[in-house]
C-alpha positions as CSV (number, residue, x, y, z in Angstrom):
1,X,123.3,160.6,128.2
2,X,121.8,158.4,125.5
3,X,118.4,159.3,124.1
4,X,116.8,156.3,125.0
5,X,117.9,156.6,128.8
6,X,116.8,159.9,128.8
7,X,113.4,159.1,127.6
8,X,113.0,156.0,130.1
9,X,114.3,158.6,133.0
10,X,111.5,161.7,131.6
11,X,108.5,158.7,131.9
12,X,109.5,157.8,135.4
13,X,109.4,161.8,136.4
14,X,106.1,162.0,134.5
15,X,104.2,159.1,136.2
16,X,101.5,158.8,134.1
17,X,100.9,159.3,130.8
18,X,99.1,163.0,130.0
19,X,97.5,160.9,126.6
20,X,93.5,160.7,127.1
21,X,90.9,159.2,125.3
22,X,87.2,160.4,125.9
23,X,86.5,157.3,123.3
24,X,83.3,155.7,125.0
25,X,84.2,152.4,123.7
26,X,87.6,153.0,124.6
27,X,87.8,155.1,127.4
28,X,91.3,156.8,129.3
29,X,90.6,159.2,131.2
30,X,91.8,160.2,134.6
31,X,89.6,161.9,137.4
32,X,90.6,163.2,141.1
33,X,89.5,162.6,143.9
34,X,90.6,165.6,146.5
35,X,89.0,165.6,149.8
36,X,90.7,166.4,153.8
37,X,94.0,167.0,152.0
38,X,94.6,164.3,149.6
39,X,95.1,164.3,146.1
40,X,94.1,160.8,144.7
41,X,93.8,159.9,141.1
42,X,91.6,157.2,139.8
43,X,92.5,156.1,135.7
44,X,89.6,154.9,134.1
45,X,89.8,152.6,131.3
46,X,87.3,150.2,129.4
47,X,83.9,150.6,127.2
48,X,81.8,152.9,129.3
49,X,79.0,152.6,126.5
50,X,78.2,149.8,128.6
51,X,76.9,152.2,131.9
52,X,78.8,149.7,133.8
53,X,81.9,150.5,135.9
54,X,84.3,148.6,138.6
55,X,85.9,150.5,141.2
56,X,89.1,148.4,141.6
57,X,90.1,148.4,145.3
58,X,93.9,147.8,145.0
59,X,95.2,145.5,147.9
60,X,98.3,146.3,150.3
61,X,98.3,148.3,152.2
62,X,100.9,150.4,150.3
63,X,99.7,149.1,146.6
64,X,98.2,151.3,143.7
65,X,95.3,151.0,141.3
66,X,97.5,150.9,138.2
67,X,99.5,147.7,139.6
68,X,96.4,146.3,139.4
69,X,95.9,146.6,135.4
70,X,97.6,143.4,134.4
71,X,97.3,142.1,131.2
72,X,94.8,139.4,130.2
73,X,92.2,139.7,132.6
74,X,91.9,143.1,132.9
75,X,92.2,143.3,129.2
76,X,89.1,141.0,128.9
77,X,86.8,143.1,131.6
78,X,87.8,146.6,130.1
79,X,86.6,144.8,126.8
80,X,83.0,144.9,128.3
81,X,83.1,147.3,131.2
82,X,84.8,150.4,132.3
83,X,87.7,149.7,135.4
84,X,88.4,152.3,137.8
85,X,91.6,151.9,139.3
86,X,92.1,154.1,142.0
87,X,95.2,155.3,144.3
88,X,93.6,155.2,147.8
89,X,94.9,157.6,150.5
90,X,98.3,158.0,151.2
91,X,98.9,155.0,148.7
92,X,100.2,154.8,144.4
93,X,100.4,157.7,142.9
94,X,98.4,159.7,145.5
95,X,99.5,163.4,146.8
96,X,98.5,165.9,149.3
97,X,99.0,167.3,153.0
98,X,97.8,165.5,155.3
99,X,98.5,163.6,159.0
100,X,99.5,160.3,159.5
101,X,96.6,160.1,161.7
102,X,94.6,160.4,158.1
103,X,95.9,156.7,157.6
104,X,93.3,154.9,158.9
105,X,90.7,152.0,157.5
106,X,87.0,154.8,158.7
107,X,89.1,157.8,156.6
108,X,89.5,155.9,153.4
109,X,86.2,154.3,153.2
110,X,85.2,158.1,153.8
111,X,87.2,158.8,150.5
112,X,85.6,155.5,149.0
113,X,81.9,157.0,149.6
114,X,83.1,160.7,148.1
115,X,84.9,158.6,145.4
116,X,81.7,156.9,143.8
117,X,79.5,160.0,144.6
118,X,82.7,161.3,141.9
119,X,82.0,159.3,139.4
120,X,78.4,159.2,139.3
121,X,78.4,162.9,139.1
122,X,80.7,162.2,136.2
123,X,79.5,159.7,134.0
124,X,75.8,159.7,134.6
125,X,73.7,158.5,137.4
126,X,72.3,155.6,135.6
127,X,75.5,153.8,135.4
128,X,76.1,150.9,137.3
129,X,79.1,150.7,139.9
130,X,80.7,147.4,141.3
131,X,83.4,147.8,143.8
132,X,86.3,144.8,143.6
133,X,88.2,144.5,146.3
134,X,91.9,142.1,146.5
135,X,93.5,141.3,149.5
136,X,93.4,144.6,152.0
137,X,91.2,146.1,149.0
138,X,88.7,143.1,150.6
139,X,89.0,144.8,154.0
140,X,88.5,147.7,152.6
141,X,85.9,147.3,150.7
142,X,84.0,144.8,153.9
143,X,84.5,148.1,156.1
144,X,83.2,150.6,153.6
145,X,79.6,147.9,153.0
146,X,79.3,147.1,156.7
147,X,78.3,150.7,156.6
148,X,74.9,150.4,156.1
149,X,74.0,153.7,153.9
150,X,77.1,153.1,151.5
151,X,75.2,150.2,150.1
152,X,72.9,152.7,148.4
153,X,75.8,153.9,146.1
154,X,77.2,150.3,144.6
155,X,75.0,147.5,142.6
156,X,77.4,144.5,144.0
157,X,80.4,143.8,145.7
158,X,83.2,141.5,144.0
159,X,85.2,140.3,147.0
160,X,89.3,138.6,146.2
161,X,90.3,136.8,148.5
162,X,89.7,139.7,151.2
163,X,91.2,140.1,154.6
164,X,87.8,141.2,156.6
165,X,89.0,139.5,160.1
166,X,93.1,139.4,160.4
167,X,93.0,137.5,164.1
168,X,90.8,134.6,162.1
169,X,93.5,135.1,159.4
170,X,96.2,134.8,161.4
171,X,94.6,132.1,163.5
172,X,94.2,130.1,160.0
173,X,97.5,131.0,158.4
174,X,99.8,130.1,160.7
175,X,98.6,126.3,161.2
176,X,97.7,126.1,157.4
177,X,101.4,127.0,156.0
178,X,102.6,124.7,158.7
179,X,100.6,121.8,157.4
180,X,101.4,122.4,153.1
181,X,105.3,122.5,154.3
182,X,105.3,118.7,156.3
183,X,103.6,117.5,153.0
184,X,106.3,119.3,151.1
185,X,109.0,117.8,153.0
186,X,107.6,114.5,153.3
187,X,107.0,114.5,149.1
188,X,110.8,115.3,149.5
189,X,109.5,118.6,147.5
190,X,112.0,122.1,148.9
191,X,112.8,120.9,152.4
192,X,115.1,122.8,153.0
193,X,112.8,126.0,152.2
194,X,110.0,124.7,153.9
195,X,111.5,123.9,156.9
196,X,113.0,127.6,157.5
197,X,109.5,128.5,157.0
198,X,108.4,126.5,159.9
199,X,111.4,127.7,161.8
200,X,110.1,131.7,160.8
201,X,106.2,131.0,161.4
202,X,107.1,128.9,165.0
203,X,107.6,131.9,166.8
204,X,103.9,132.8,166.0
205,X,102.5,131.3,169.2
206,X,99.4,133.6,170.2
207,X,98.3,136.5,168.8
208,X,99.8,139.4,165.8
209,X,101.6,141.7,168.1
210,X,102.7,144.4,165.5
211,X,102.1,145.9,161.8
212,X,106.0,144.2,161.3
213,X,104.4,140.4,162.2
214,X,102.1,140.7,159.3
215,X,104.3,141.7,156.9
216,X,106.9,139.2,158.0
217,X,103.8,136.5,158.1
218,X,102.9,137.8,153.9
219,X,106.2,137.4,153.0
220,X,106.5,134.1,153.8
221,X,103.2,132.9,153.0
222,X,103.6,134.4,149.4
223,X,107.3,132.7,149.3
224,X,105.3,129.4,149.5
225,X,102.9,130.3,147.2
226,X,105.7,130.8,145.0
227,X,107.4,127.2,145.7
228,X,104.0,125.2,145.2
229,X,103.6,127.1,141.6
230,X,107.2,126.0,140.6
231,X,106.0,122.7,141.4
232,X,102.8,123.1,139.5
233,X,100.1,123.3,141.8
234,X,99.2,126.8,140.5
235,X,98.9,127.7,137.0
236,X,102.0,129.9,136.2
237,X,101.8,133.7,135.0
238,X,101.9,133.9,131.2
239,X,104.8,135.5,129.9
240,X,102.4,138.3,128.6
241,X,101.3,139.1,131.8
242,X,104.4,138.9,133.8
243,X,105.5,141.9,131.3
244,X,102.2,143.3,132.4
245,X,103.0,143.3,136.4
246,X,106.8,144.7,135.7
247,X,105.8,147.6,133.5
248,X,102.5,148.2,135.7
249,X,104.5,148.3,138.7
250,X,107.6,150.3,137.0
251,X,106.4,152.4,134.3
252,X,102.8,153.2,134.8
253,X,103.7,154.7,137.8
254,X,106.3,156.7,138.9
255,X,108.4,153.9,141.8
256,X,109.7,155.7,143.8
257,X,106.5,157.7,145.1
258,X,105.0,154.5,145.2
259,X,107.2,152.8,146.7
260,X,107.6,155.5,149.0
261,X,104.2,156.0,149.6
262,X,103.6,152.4,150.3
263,X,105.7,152.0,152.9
264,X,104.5,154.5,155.1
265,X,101.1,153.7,154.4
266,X,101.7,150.0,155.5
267,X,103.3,150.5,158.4
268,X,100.8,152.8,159.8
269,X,97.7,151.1,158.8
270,X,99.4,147.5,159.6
271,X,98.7,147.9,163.3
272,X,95.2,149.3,162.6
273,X,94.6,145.9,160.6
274,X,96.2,143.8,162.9
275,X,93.2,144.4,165.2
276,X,90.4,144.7,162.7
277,X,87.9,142.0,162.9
278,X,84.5,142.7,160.9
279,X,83.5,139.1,160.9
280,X,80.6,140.0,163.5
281,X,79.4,142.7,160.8
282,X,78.9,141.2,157.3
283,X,75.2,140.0,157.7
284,X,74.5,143.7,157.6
285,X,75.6,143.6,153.9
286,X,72.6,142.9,151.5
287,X,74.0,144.1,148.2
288,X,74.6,141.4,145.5
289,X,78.0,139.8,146.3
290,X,80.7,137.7,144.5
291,X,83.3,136.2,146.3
292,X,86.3,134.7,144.2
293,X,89.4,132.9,146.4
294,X,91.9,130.9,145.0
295,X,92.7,126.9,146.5
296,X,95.7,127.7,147.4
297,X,95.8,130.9,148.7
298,X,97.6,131.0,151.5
299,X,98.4,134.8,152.4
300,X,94.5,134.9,153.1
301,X,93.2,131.2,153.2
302,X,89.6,130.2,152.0
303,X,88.6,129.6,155.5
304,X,87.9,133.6,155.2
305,X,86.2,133.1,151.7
306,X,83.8,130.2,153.4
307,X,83.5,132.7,156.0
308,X,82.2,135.4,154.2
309,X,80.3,133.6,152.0
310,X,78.3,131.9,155.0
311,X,77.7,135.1,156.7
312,X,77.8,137.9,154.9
313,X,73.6,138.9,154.7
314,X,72.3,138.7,151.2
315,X,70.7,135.5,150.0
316,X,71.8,137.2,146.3
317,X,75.6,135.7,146.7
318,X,78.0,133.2,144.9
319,X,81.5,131.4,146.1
320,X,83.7,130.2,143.2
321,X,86.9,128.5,144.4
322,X,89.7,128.4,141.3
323,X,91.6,125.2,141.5
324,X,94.1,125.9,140.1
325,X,95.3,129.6,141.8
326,X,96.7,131.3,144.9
327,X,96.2,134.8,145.9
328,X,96.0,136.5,143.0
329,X,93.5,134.0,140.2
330,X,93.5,137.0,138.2
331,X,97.2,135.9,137.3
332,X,96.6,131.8,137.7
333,X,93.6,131.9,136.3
334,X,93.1,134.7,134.3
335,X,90.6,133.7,131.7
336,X,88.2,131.8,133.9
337,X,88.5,134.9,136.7
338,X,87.4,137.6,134.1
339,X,84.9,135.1,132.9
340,X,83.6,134.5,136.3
341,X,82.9,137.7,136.7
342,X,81.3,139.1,133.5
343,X,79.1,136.4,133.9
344,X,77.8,137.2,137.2
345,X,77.5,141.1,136.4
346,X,75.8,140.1,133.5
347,X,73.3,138.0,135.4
348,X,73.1,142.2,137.8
């Protein structure tokens, strides 16, 4: 066996990297989280001389923290602040004994509270501590603030494009693809692709039946995300940062426990989510918030970002729409999403 192949197969074994730097300036370290059975690391890198930390709530279900460290814009936020990126329950990199019953959305914001209690213990308790939440790391994050005493251990929450009501989303979704693939096919733009969309989202008449509808519903909605960026509606990924997703998601980690992981984890917590509406809760949350969507999102449309931002019950609260992004304007819009948000922690 060649050297090189053997050295590529020994990182995927290892996971993780043992290498740590207690650096303040530049910090890598990794702490755990172990509580009911799980094992869960969170990496920690950035300037903590700063005091000022983000928890990163990875989205999913099924993702990890490190998939979430992806070049430019979390190069520019670790330049200021120290990132936590954790591997929630049952999710990444994350070990232990434990049921499936374990898997659900009250459990992990139970390991969210124990988590910041962590690393306040750890790095001081004058630091500041922002949770960021993407995508299911949004609903996450909703469920853990709607619980009134968790407030106390955050500064602000930094919401992307989070899923906190999934009948609104799917009531939104549905009729929104529909709509962006008769313009495509009337600009003459993919109609063949478009229209097997609208064949595959037709038989969504009512209601999200099962955990498999709304992985069958992402799947599509991020195929069209895909399409509209080819045609330039979204900025595209920067080489740079491309490398950064595929060595994040392949070498970072070890694959096949996340991958594994993952797809347990979703399926179980899919028909949790399916049901989850918190819609009728965010008023309760009074902590400074941020809420960052993308125009053309449509795995979780901006109705939800207009939503939140409406509702949700701090008058301390912002709504920044990037132009020129989808789900993920840490990848369109990189420069202008980092900015966006050292700015408003710097105004906290």
């Amino acid at each position: 066996m060649p050297a090189a192949f053997r050295l590529l197969i020994f990182a995927l074994i290892l996971g993780v990297s043992a290498c740590q730097s207690h650096d303040p300036e530049n910090l890598e370290e990794v702490i755990y989280l172990r509580k009911d059975g799980a094992d869960m690391p969170a990496y920690i890198y950035g300037n903590a001389t700063s005091k000022t930390f983000i928890l990163v709530l990875h989205g999913g279900p099924g993702g990890s923290g490190l998939g979430y460290r992806l070049g430019t814009y979390s190069d520019l936020l670790e330049e200021q602040f120290a990132v936590v990126y954790w591997d929630q329950r049952g999710q990444g990199m994350s070990q232990g004994q434990y049921n499936s019953s374990d898997l659900m959305i009250q459990t992990i914001t139970e390991d969210l509270a124990e988590l910041c209690l962590l690393i306040h213990q750890e790095y001081g308790p004058d630091i500041r501590l922002f949770l960021m939440g993407h995508s299911w790391g949004g609903t996450l994050g909703t469920a853990f603030l709607v619980q009134e005493e968790n407030q106390l251990l955050v500064d602000g929450w930094i919401d992307i494009a989070g899923a906190h009501d999934f009948p609104e989303l799917f009531r939104t979704q549905v009729p929104l693809v529909d709509s962006i693939a008769d313009e495509q096919i009337s600009l003459g733009n993919d109609a063949v692709f478009w229209n097997q969309v609208k064949t595959g989202i037709g038989e969504f008449q009512e209601d999200l039946s099962a955990g498999n509808d709304l992985i069958f519903l992402n799947q599509k909605a991020n195929e069209a995300e895909t399409y509209l960026r080819n045609r330039g509606y979204t900025d595209p990924i920067s080489d740079k940062d491309q490398n950064k997703v595929f060595t994040s998601n392949y070498f970072a980690n070890n694959p096949l426990v996340v991958s594994t992981n993952g797809l347990h984890t979703s399926l179980v917590l899919n028909d949790e989510l399916i049901k989850t509406s918190l819609t009728d809760q965010l008023a309760s949350i009074k902590v400074p918030s941020l809420i960052l969507w993308g125009a053309y999102d449509l795995v979780v449309p901006s109705k939800l970002g207009e939503d939140a931002f409406e509702l949700i019950g701090t008058e301390d609260k912002e709504y920044i729409i990037f132009s020129a992004s989808g789900h993920s304007p840490m990848l369109n819009e990189p420069v202008l999403f980092s900015g966006a948000i050292i700015d408003w922690i710097g105004e906290h």
